[in-house]
C-alpha positions in Angstrom: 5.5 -12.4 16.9 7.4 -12.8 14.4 18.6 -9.1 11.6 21.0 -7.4 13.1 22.8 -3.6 12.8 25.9 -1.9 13.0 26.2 1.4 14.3 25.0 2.8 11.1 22.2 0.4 9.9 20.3 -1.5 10.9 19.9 -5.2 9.1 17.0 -8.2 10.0 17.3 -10.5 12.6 16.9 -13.3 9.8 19.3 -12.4 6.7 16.5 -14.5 4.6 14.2 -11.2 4.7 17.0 -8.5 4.3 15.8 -8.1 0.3 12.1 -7.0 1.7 12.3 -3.4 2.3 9.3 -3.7 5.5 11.8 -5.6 7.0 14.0 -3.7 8.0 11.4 -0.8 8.8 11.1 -1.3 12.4 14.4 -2.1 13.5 15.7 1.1 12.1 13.2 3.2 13.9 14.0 1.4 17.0 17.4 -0.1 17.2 18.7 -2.0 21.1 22.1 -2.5 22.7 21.2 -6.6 21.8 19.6 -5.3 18.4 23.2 -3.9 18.1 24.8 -7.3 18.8 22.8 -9.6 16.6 24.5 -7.9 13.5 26.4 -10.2 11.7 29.8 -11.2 13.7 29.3 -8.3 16.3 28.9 -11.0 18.8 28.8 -14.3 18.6 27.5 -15.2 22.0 24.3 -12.8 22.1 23.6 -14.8 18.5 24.3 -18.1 20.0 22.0 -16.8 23.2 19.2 -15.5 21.0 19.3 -18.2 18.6 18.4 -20.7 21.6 16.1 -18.7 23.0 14.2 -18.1 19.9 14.2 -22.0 19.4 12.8 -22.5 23.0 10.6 -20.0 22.3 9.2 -21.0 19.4 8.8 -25.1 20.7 6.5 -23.0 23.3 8.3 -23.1 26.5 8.7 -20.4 28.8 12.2 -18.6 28.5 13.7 -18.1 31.3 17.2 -17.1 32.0 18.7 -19.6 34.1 17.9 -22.5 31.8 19.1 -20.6 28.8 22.2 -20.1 30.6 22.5 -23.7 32.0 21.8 -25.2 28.3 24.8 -22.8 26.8 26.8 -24.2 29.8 27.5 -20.9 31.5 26.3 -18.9 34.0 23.9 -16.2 34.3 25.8 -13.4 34.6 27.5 -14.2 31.4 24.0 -14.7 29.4 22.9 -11.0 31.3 26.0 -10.0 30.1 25.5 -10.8 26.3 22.0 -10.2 25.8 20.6 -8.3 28.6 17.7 -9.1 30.8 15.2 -11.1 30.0 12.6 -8.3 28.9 15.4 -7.1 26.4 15.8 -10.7 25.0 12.0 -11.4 24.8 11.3 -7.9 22.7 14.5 -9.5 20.6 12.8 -12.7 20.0 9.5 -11.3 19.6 10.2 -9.2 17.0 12.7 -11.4 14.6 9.4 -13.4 14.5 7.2 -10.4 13.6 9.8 -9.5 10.5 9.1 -13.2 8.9 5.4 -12.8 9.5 5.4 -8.9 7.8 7.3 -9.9 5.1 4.6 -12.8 4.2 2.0 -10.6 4.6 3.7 -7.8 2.6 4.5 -10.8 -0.6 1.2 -11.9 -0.6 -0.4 -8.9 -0.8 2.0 -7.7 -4.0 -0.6 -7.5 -6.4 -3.2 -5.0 -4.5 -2.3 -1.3 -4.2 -3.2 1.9 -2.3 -5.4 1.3 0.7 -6.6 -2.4 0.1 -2.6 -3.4 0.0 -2.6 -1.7 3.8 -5.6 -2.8 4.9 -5.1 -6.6 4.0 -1.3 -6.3 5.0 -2.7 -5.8 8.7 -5.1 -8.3 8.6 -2.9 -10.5 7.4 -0.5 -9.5 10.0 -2.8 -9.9 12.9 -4.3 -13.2 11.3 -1.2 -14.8 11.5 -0.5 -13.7 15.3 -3.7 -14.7 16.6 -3.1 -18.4 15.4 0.2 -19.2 15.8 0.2 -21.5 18.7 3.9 -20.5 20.0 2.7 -16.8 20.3 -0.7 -17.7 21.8 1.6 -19.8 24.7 3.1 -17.0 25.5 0.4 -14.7 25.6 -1.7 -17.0 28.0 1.1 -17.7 30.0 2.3 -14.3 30.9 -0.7 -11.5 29.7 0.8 -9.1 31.8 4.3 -9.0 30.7 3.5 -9.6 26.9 1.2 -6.9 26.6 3.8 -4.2 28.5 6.3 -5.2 26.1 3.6 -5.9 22.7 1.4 -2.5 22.8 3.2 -0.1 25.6 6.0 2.3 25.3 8.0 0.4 27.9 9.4 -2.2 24.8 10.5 -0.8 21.0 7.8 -3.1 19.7 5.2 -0.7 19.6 7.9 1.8 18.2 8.8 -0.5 15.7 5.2 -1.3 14.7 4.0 2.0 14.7 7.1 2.9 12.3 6.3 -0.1 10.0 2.3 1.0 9.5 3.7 4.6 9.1 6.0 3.2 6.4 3.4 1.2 4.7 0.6 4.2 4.9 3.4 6.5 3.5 4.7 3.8 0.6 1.4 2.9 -0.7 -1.1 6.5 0.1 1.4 9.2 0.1 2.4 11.6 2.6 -1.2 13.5 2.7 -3.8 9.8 3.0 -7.4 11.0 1.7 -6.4 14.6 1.4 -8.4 15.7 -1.7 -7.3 19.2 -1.9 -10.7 20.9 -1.0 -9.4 22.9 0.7 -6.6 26.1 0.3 -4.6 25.4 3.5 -3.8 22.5 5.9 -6.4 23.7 8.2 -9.2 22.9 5.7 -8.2 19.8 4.2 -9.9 16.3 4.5 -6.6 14.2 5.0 -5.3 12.9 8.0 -1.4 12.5 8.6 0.9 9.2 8.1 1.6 8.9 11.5 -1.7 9.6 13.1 -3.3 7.3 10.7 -0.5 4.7 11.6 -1.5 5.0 15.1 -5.0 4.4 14.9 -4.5 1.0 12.5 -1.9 0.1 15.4 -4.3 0.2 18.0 -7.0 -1.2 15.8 -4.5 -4.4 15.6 -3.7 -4.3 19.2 -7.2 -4.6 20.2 -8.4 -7.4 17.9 -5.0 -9.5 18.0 -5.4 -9.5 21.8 -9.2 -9.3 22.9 -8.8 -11.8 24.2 -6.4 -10.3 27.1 -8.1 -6.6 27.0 -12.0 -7.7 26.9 -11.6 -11.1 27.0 -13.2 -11.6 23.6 -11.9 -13.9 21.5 -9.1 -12.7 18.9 -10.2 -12.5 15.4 -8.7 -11.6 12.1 -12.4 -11.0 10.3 -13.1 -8.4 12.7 -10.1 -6.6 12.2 -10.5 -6.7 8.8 -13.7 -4.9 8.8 -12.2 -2.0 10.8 -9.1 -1.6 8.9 -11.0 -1.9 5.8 -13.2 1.1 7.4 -10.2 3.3 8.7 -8.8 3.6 5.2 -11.5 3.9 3.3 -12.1 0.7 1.4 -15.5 -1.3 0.1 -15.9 -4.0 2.4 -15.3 -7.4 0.7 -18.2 -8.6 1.6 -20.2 -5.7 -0.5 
């Protein structure tokens, strides 16, 4: 998919995004011991780790780490020692390439507003995922492990892509979405709240961006588009 903190804040895995507010959204919510480390000089051997494994990554290999290890010419106690396991490393890598890919979608959606600016965010978003060949690798070489750490509570991706849709529903609908104030009370309005709305468009992503590991449908961006579109209440493009 497409930074690092300090024990008070929390800073992009790739300093090229740190003027892009949604980039730092995630990592914030959902900071890591290696999260921790990629800061700028906090450690120069979980960089130097994570900077190869993101390269290796990338070029579509499997990361594994005894030939991460063997490439840094040390051992692999020394590699767990700086970065982790390999899960930990993985949800690392996964999501300094996540932040790139938000940010794009985030710039070149700057001239929309309100819903339409969310909806085409995601689908942007998810578009890029589905066909970026390096992400697809790794999807159809291990669908079990990338869809525990991608759309389960058992990696802060999903934490930090829940908080980055809650962060965009919040920035560009408010902190009541849709709420027309029928109503007297909270009981009887028509809104729905920021973080239950950011957890539908979530799962509405995870199913589309990886149909093709959950139904084995084939991934695409159109489809999610429509239901985005739907879940926030805007015309459909094709009207």
């Amino acid at each position: 998919m497409p930074e690092s903190t300090t024990s008070t804040t929390t800073v992009s895995h790739d300093d090229a995004h740190d003027d892009a507010p949604i980039a730092a959204v995630g990592l914030e919510a959902a900071p890591t011991p290696l999260s921790l480390r990629l800061a700028p000089g906090a450690h120069a051997d979980a960089r130097r780790a994570f900077d190869l494994a993101r390269e290796t990554f990338i070029a579509g290999r499997r990361l594994d780490m005894g030939p991460l290890a063997a490439s840094l010419g040390v051992d692999r106690t020394s590699v767990f020692r700086w970065v982790g396991n390999r899960d930990a490393l993985l949800t690392e890598v996964l999501w300094s390439l996540a932040v790139p890919t938000l940010v794009q979608a985030d710039r070149a959606t700057a001239s929309e507003t309100g819903a339409e600016r969310v909806a085409d965010v995601l689908t942007h978003f998810a578009g890029d995922l589905i066909t970026a060949p390096y992400f697809r690798d790794f999807l159809t070489r291990e669908p079990a492990r990338a869809l525990r750490l991608l759309t389960t509570k058992a990696s802060p991706i999903q934490h930090r892509f829940l908080a980055t849709c809650e962060w965009l529903v919040r920035t560009h609908l408010g902190d009541t979405p849709f709420d027309d104030d029928s109503g007297t009370d909270a009981g009887s309005r028509s809104g729905i709240d920021p973080a239950s709305l950011a957890y539908l468009l979530v799962r509405v992503s995870e199913s589309f961006t990886y149909a093709d590991l959950i139904t084995g449908e084939t991934p695409e961006a159109d489809r999610a588009a429509v239901a985005f579109r739907h879940l926030l209440r805007v015309p459909s493009t094709s009207a």
